[in-house]
N, C-alpha and C positions, 0 to 999 in steps of 0.2 A: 516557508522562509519568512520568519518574522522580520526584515531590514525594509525598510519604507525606500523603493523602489525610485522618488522623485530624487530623495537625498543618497543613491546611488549616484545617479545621475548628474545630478550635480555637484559632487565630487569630482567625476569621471571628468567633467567637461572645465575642469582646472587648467591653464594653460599647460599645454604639451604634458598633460596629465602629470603633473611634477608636485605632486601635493605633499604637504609635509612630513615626515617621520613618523610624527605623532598621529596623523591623520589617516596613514596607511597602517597603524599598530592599529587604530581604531577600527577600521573597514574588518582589518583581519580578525582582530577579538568578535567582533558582530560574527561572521560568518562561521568561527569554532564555536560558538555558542549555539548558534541554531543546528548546526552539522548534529551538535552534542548531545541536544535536546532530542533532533530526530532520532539518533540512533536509543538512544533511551526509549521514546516512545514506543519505537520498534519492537524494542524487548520485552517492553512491558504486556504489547498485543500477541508479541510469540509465547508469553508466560500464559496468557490469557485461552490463547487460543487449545494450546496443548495441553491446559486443564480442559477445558472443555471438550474435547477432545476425548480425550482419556475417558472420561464419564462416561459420555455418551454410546464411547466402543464396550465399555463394562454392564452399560443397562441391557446391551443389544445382546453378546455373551450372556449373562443372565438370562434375558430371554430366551434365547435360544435353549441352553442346557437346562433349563425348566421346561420347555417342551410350550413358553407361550408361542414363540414364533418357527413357523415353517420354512428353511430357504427353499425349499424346492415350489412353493408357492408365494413367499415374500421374499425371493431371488434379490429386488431391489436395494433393499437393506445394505448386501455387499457391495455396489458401487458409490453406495451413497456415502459410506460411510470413508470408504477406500482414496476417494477422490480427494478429501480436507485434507486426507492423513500426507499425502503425496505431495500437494501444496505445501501444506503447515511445515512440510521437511526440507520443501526445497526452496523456501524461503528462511529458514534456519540457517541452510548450508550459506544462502547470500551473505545474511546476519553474521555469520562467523569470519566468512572469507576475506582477508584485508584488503581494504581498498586503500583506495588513494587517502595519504596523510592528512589530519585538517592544518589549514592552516596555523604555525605559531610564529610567534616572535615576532621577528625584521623578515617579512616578505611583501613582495611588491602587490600591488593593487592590481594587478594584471594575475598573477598565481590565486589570489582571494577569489578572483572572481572565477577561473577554471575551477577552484574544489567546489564554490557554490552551481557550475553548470555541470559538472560531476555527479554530484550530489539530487541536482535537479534529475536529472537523467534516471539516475537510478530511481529515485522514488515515481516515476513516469513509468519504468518498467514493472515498479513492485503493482502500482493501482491496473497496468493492463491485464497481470497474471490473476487477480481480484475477478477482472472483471470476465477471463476466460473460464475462472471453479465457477461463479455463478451460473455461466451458459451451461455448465456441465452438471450441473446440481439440481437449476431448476427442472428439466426435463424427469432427470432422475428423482426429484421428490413427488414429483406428478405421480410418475408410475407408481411407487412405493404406498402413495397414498389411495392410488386406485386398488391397488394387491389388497389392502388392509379391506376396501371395502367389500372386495370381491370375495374374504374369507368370511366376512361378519362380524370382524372387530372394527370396524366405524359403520356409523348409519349414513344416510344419507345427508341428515342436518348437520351430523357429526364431521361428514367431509366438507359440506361449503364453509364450513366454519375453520378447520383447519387452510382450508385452500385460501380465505380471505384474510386469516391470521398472515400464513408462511407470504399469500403474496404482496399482502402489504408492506412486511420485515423486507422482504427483498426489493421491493420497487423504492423504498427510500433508500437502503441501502444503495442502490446502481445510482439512485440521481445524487444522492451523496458523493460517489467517485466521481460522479460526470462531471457535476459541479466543480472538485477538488481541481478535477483532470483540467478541464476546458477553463473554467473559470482563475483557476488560479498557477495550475505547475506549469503547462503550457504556454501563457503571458511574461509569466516570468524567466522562458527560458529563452524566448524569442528576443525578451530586453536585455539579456545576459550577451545571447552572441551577439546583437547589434552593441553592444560597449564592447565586446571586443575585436569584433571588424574595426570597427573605430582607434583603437589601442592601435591594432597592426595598422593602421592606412598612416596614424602620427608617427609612427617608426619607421615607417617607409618615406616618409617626408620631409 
């Protein structure tokens, strides 16, 4: 949420929140814009991902029907690969599934800020299911890489190197979310319902 969070606020804190026309088109235009941008974003990581995706399940197929890789001895391979694909679809389904309208036109400063803690919300749940494929992946890439070496196709240098490659990709990746999570979607959502407790307590006054 790109909206500079002070000038929220003070807005919000206009007597008996009664801010102008023009001033609540404004709140609302800021909040369709970033809604707009996210869901773009989105798409552009599901376009991303589900190439990737694709490749990688086509190198492993190849492997396989070339006789380089064994499942009955690199087993691993099928949950490693199984587990993005289950994600990557059921983050699709979200992506598709209609949500709540963005904000347009003539709505109040009270509806602006429900679609942005909305909005909030969902991206909260997209980064926890992130960070639940990682728990599930990194175990599973352990294994897969221990199989690899237990056949002959990695050496010993060959695994701390991979092992220090994949755990590095992933240890920024998680402080990456955390970061996102703790640092930033979570702040902001806590300022979201404090302005609208606040809303409800002037209504009720």
């Amino acid at each position: 949420m790109n909206m500079n969070m002070d000038e929220m606020q003070s807005a919000w804190n206009s007597p008996r929140n009664n801010l102008p026309t023009g001033e609540q088109r404004r709140l609302a235009e800021q909040f369709t814009r970033q809604m707009v941008r996210r869901r773009r974003f989105q798409a552009l990581w599901l376009i991303n991902t589900f190439a990737l995706l694709t490749i990688a399940t086509a190198l492993a197929a190849r492997a396989v029907a070339t006789g380089k890789a064994e499942l009955a001895q690199e087993w691993a391979l099928l949950p490693l690969l199984i587990a993005p694909w289950m994600f990557a679809i059921h983050f699709l389904r979200r992506h598709l599934k209609p949500g709540s309208p963005a904000p347009r036109g003539e709505v109040s400063v009270a509806d602006s800020f429900r679609a942005a803690l909305s909005s909030n919300r969902r991206e909260q749940s997209h980064l926890k299911a992130v960070g639940v494929l990682f728990a599930i992946v990194i175990p599973l890439l352990a294994v897969s890489m221990q199989q690899l070496h237990a056949v002959g196709k990695a050496s010993t240098r060959e695994l701390t190197s991979m092992a220090v490659f994949f755990g590095g990709v992933l240890l920024l990746s998680s402080a990456g979310i955390a970061a996102r999570y703790f640092g930033r979607v979570m702040p902001q959502q806590k300022r979201l319902s404090a302005l609208l407790a606040e809303l409800n307590d002037q209504t009720q006054s």
